[in-house]
C-alpha positions, 0 to 999 in steps of 0.5 A, a space after each residue: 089367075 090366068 089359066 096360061 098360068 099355072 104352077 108345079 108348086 104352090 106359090 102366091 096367087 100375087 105373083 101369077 097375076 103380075 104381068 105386062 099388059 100393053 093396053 091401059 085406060 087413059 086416065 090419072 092416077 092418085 100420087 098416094 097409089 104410086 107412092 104406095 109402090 114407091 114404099 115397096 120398092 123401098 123395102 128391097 133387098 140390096 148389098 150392104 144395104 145399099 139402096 142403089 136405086 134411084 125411081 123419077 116419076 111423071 105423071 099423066 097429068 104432069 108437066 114432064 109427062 110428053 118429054 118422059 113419053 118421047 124417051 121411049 121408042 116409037 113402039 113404046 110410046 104407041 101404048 104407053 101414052 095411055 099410061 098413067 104413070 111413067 117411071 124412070 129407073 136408074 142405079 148407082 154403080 159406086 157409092 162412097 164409104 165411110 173412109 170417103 172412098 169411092 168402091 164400086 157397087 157390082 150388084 147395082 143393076 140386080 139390086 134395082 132389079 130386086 127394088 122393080 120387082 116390089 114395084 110391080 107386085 105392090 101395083 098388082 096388089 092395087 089393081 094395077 099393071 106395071 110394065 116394065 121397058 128397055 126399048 127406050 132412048 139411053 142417051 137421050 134419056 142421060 141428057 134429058 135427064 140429067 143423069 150422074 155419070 155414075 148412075 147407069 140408066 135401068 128401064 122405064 116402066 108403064 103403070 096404069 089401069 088395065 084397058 080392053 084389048 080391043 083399044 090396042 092395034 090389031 098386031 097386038 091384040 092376039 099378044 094382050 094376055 099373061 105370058 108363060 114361063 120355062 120350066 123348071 128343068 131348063 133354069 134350074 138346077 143342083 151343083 155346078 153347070 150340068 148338074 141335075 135338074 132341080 125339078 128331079 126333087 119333089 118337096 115333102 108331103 
């Protein structure tokens, strides 16, 4: 556990050591690892059960590998090139019911959310580093990959082994470590908005 990292409550060491590094060894990677994230991601929860995520996958080593890599935007790609994995995320913002009729999904992108979530902690359970990227080409992205009209393009997200810091450019070197949060007292709070922080209550001894 990094020290930058530390909580006000207890919580699972799993979820401190979860972070973004930029830096990864440039090598493949088993498909059982990533399905193994796969299957968590699988276990999210979602409304009504849902499931509105949809996960697609390059490998390092795979035929779609560059044409996955050249969605991301040139800052991206500088370090995720040495990724072992690409994925893909994309959400579904409509379902079909049982009457055969077509019902919007709100939550569609919090339920995703909920499904990366599991992904990434599944990868730190395996000694991975998932990091997850929004700074990618949407369009290209939709076209590419010929994404559903009704499938709402999400983020991609790096997975790999971490590398020394020393492999990335200078700029980014001072930036390759786990990164802080806000407190408690600036996000979280009891009753509507102006309400009283949440961190005025102290759990029970």
């Amino acid at each position: 556990m990094s020290d930058l990292r530390r909580p006000n409550f207890p919580i699972e060491p799993l979820i401190l050591n979860r972070w973004s590094p930029r830096a990864f060894v440039p090598q493949s990677m088993p498909y059982n690892d990533l399905a193994t994230m796969f299957e968590a991601a699988r276990w999210a929860p979602s409304a009504y059960n849902q499931q509105p995520w949809r996960f697609h996958y390059a490998l390092r080593d795979d035929a779609n590998w560059l044409s996955f890599l050249d969605l991301l935007d040139p800052f991206n790609r500088g370090w995720a090139q040495h990724a072992s994995a690409l994925v893909f995320v994309f959400s579904a913002r409509s379902s079909r019911g049982r009457d055969d009729k077509v019902r919007a999904i709100p939550s569609h992108s919090f339920d995703t959310g909920a499904a990366c979530t599991l992904f990434s902690l599944q990868a730190t359970a395996l000694g991975y580093h998932a990091h997850t990227v929004a700074g990618l080409d949407y369009e290209a992205a939709r076209q590419q990959l010929a994404v559903p009209q009704n499938m709402a393009v999400e983020v991609a997200i790096a997975v790999g082994r971490r590398a020394n810091p020393e492999t990335l450019p200078t700029e980014l070197q001072q930036r390759e470590r786990p990164s802080t949060r806000l407190p408690l007292s600036e996000r979280f709070f009891a009753g509507p908005f102006a309400g009283e922080p949440q961190t005025q209550r102290e759990l029970p001894q």
